[in-house]
C-alpha positions in Angstrom: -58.6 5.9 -2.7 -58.2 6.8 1.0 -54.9 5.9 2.6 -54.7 3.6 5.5 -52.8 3.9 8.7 -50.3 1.4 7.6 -49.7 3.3 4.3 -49.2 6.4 6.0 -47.0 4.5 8.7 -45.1 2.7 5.6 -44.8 6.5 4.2 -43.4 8.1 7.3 -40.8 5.6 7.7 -39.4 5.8 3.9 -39.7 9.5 4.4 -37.5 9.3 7.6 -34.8 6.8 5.3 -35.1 9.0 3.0 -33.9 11.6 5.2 -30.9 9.7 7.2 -29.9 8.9 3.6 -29.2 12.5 2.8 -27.6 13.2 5.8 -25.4 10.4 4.9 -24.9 11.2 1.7 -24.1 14.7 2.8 -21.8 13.4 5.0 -20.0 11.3 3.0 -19.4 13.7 0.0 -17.8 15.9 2.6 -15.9 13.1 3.9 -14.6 12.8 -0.1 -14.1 16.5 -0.5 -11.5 16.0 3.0 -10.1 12.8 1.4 -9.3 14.6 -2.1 -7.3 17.6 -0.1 -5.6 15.3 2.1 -4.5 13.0 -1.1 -3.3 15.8 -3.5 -1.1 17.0 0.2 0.6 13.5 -0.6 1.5 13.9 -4.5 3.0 17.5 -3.4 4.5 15.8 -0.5 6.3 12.8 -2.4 6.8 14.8 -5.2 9.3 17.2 -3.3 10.5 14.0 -1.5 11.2 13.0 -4.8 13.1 15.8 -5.7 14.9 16.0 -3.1 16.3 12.7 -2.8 17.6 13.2 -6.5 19.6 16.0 -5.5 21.1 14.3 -2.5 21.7 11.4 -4.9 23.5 13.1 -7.3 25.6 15.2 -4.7 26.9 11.5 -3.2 27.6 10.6 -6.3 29.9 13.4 -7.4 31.3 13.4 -4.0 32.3 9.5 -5.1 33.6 10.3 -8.4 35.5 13.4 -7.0 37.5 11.1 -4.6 38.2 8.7 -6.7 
C-alpha cells in the first residue's frame, strides 16, 4: 500500500519529536549527572560542618566546666 503525502508528512514530523525528544532526554540525563555531583558536594560539605561544630561544642563545654 503506497503512502500518501499526509502519511509521509505525519512521519516526518514524529521523526522530528522523536528527535527533539533525544536531545532532551540527552540533556536532561546530563542535567542529573551535574545534579548527583553537586548533591554528594553537600553531604561532604555538612558532614565536615557537622564535625566540626561537635568539636567546637565540646571545646565550649570543657571551657564551662573548667571555670566552674
Amino acid at each position: 500500500m503506497p503512502t500518501t503525502a499526509r502519511q509521509d508528512v505525519n512521519t516526518k514530523h514524529l521523526e522530528n519529536q522523536i528527535q527533539e525528544q533525544r536531545r532532551e532526554i540527552a540533556r536532561l540525563k546530563g542535567r542529573i549527572g551535574d545534579v548527583v555531583d553537586e548533591l554528594g558536594s553537600v553531604k561532604n560539605d555538612l558532614s565536615s560542618f557537622k564535625e566540626k561544630l561537635s568539636e567546637d561544642l565540646t571545646k565550649i563545654v570543657e571551657k564551662i566546666v573548667e571555670n566552674n
